[in-house]
C-alpha positions as CSV (number, residue, x, y, z in Angstrom):
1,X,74.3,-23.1,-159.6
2,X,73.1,-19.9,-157.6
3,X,72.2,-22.4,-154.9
4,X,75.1,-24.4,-154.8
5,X,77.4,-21.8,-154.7
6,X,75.3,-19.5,-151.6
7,X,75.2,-22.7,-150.1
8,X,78.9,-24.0,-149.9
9,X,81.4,-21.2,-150.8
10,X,78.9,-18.3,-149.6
11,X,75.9,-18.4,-147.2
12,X,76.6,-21.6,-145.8
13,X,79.9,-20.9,-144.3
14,X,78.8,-17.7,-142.8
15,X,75.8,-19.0,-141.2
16,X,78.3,-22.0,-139.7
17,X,80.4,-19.2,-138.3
18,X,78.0,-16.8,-136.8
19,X,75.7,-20.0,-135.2
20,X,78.3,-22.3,-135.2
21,X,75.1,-25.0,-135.4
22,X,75.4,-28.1,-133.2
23,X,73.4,-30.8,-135.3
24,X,71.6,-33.9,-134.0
25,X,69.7,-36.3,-135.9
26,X,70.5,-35.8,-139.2
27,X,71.0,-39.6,-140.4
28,X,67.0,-39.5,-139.7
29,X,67.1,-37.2,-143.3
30,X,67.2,-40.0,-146.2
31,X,69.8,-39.4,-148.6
32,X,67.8,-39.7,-151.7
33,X,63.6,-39.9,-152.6
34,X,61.2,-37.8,-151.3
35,X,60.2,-36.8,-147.6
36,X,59.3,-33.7,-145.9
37,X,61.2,-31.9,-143.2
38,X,58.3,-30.0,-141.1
39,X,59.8,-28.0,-138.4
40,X,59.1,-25.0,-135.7
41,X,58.9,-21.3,-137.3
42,X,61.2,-19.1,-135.2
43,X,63.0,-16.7,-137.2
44,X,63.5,-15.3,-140.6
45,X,67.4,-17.3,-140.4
46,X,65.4,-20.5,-140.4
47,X,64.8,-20.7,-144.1
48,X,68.8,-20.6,-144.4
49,X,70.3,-22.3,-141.6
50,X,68.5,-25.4,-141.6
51,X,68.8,-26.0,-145.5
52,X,72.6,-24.7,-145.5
53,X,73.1,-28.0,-142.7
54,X,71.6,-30.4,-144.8
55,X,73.8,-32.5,-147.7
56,X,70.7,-32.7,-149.9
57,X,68.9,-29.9,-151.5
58,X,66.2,-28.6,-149.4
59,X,62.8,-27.0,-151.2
60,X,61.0,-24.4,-149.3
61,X,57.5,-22.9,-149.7
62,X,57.8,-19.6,-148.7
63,X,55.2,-16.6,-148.0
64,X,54.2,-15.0,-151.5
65,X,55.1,-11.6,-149.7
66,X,58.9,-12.6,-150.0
67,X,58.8,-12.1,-153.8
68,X,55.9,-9.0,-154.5
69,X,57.9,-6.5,-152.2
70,X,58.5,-3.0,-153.7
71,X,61.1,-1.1,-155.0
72,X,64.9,-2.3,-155.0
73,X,64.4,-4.3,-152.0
74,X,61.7,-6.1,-153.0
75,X,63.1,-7.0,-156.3
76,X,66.6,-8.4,-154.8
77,X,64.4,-10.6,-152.4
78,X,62.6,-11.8,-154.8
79,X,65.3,-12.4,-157.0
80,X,67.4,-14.1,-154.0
81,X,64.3,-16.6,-153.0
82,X,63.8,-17.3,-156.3
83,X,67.3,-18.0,-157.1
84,X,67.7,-20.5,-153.5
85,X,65.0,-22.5,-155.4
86,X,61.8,-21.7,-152.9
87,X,58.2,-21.7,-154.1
88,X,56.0,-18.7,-153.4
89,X,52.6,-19.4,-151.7
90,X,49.3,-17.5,-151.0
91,X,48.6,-18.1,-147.5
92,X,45.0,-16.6,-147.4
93,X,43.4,-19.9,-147.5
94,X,41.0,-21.4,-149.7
95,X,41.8,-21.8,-153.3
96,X,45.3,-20.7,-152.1
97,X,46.0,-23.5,-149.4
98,X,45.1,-26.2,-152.1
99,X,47.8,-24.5,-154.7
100,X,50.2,-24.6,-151.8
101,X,49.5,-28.2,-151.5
102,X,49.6,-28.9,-155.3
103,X,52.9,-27.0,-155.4
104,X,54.3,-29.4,-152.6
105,X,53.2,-32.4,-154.6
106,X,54.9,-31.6,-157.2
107,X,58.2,-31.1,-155.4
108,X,57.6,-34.1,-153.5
109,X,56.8,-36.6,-157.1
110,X,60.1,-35.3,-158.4
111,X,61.5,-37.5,-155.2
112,X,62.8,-34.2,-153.5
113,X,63.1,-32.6,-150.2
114,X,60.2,-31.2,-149.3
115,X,60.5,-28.0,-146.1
116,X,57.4,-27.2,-144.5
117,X,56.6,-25.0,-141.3
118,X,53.1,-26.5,-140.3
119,X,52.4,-23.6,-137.8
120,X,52.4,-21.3,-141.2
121,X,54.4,-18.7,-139.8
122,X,56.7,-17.4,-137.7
123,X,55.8,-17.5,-133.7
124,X,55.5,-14.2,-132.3
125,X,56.9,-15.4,-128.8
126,X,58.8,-18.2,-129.3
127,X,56.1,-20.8,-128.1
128,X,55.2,-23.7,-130.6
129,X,51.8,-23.1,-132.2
130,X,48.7,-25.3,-134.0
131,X,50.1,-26.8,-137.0
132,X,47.7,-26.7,-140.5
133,X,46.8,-29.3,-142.0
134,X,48.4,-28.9,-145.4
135,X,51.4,-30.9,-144.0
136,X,49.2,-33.7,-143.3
137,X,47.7,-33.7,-146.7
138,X,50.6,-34.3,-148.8
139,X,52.1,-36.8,-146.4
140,X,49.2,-39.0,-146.8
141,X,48.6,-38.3,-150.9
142,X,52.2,-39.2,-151.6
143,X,53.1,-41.8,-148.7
144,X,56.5,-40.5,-148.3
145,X,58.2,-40.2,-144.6
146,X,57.8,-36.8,-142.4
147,X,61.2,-35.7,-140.7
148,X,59.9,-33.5,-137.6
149,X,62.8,-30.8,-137.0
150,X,63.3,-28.1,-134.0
151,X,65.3,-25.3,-134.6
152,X,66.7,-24.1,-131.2
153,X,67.7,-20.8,-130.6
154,X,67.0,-19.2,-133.7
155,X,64.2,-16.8,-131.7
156,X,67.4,-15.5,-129.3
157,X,69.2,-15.0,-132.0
158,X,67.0,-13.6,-134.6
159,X,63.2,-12.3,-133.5
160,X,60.9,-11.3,-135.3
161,X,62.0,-7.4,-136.1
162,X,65.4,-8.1,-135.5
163,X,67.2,-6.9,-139.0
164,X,70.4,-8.8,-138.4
165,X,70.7,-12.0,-136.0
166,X,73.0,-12.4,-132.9
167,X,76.3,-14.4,-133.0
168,X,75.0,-17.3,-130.3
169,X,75.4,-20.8,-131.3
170,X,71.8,-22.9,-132.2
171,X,70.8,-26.6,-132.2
172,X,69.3,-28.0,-134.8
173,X,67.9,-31.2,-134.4
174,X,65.5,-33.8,-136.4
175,X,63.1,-36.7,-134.8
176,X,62.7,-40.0,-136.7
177,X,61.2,-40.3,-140.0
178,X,57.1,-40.5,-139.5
179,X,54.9,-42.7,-141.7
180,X,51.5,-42.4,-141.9
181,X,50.4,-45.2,-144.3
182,X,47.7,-46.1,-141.7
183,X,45.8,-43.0,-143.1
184,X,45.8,-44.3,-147.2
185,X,42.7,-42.6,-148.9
186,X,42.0,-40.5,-146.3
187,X,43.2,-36.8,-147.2
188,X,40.1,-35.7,-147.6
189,X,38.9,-36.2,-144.6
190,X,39.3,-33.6,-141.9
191,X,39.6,-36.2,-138.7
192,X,42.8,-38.1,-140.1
193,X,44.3,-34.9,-141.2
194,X,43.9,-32.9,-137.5
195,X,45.2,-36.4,-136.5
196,X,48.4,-36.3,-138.3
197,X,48.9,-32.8,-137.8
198,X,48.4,-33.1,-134.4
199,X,50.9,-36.0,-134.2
200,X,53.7,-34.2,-136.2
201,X,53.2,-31.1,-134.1
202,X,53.7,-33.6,-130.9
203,X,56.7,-34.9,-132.4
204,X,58.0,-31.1,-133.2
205,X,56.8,-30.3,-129.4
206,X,58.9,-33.4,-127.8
207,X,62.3,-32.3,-130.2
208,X,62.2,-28.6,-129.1
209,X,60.7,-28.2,-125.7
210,X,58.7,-25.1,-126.5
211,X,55.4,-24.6,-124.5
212,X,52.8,-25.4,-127.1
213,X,50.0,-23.1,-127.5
214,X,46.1,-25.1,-129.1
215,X,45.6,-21.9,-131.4
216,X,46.9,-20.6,-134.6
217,X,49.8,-18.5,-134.6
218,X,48.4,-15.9,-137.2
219,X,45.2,-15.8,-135.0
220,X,47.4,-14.8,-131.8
221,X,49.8,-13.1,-133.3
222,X,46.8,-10.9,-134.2
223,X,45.0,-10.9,-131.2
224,X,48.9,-9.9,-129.7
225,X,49.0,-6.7,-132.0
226,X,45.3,-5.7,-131.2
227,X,45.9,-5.8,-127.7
228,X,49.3,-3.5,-128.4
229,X,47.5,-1.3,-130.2
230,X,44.9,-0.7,-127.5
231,X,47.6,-0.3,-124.8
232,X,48.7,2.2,-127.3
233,X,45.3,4.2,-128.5
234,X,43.1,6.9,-127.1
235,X,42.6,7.1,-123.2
236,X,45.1,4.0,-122.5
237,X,42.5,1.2,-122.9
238,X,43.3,-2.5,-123.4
């Protein structure tokens, strides 16, 4: 009910008036049974905008950070992610990525919408970054159809460390559905998974027309902040 109602009578109209969204591609989004929409990571408005657009409930799996914060904040985050119906994940690898994966199964057995952002998290710079391979794992355990999506103009409007976004209208727009039956079997096996990765990343690239960067966006978005911080430290060095 929380969802519904933030996503017709509250968040949804507000979102439509400060972006005023221009929408392409949507009959690409199947109006029942399970896909998953993988898009570009942009800005914190994307997990909002893009569901609030769709007619069809859209599941999430969100950073685990979202729901520990502390104090009052942290609690009404939580409380608010929880209550939009999006599943926390660990994102430090390992044992974590294959709960991530199992989570997204499940969501995707239960013939849902499945939302994914392959890159992992948000781009620093507004370029399109590697995609993980979790993506590619689920399409090819459950067969079901990949919707690529690009979100453009959510990084104007909303960049990282921005607290509230600008009033600027954004295009949202999803590619044709992607099947990878081809790969049956395969999931385990790190070759077809870089492969269908790689080829939803290519299909996210042609929608959006971001430059696309061979590297991970955690990775550079690290090496970005260590190169900040050396500008910054003792005697000026880089």
């Amino acid at each position: 009910m929380f969802y519904q109602v933030l996503k017709y009578f509250l968040l949804g109209p507000l979102l439509r008036l400060v972006f005023r969204p221009r929408i392409e591609g949507l009959e690409h989004v199947p109006e029942e049974g399970a896909a998953i929409i993988a898009g570009n990571h942009l800005s914190f408005a994307d997990h909002f905008v893009m569901p609030a657009i769709v007619p069809r409930r859209v599941t999430f799996l969100a950073k685990a950070e979202y729901f520990t914060g502390p104090g009052l904040k942290g609690r009404l985050t939580a409380a608010f992610f929880r209550g939009v119906g999006q599943i926390p994940v660990d994102r430090s690898g390992g044992h974590a990525s294959q709960a991530a994966i199992a989570s997204g199964l499940a969501v995707l057995r239960k013939g849902r919408l499945l939302g994914i952002y392959p890159e992992g998290t948000r781009s620093h710079d507004g370029r399109l970054y590697k995609g993980r391979t979790g993506v590619a794992s689920m399409a090819i355990r459950t067969g079901v159809p990949v919707i690529p999506c690009a979100m453009i103009g959510t990084f104007e409007a909303q960049p990282t460390g921005r607290r509230l976004p600008r009033a600027m209208r954004i295009t949202i727009r999803f590619g044709a559905p992607m099947e990878f039956s081809r790969y049956a079997g395969l999931a385990d096996e790190r070759t077809a998974l870089r492969a269908v990765t790689d080829e939803i990343m290519y299909a996210i690239l042609k929608l959006s027309g971001q430059e696309y960067v061979d590297t991970y966006a955690g990775e550079a978005k690290a090496a970005a902040q260590a190169r900040a911080h050396g500008r910054r430290g003792p005697g000026g060095g880089s």
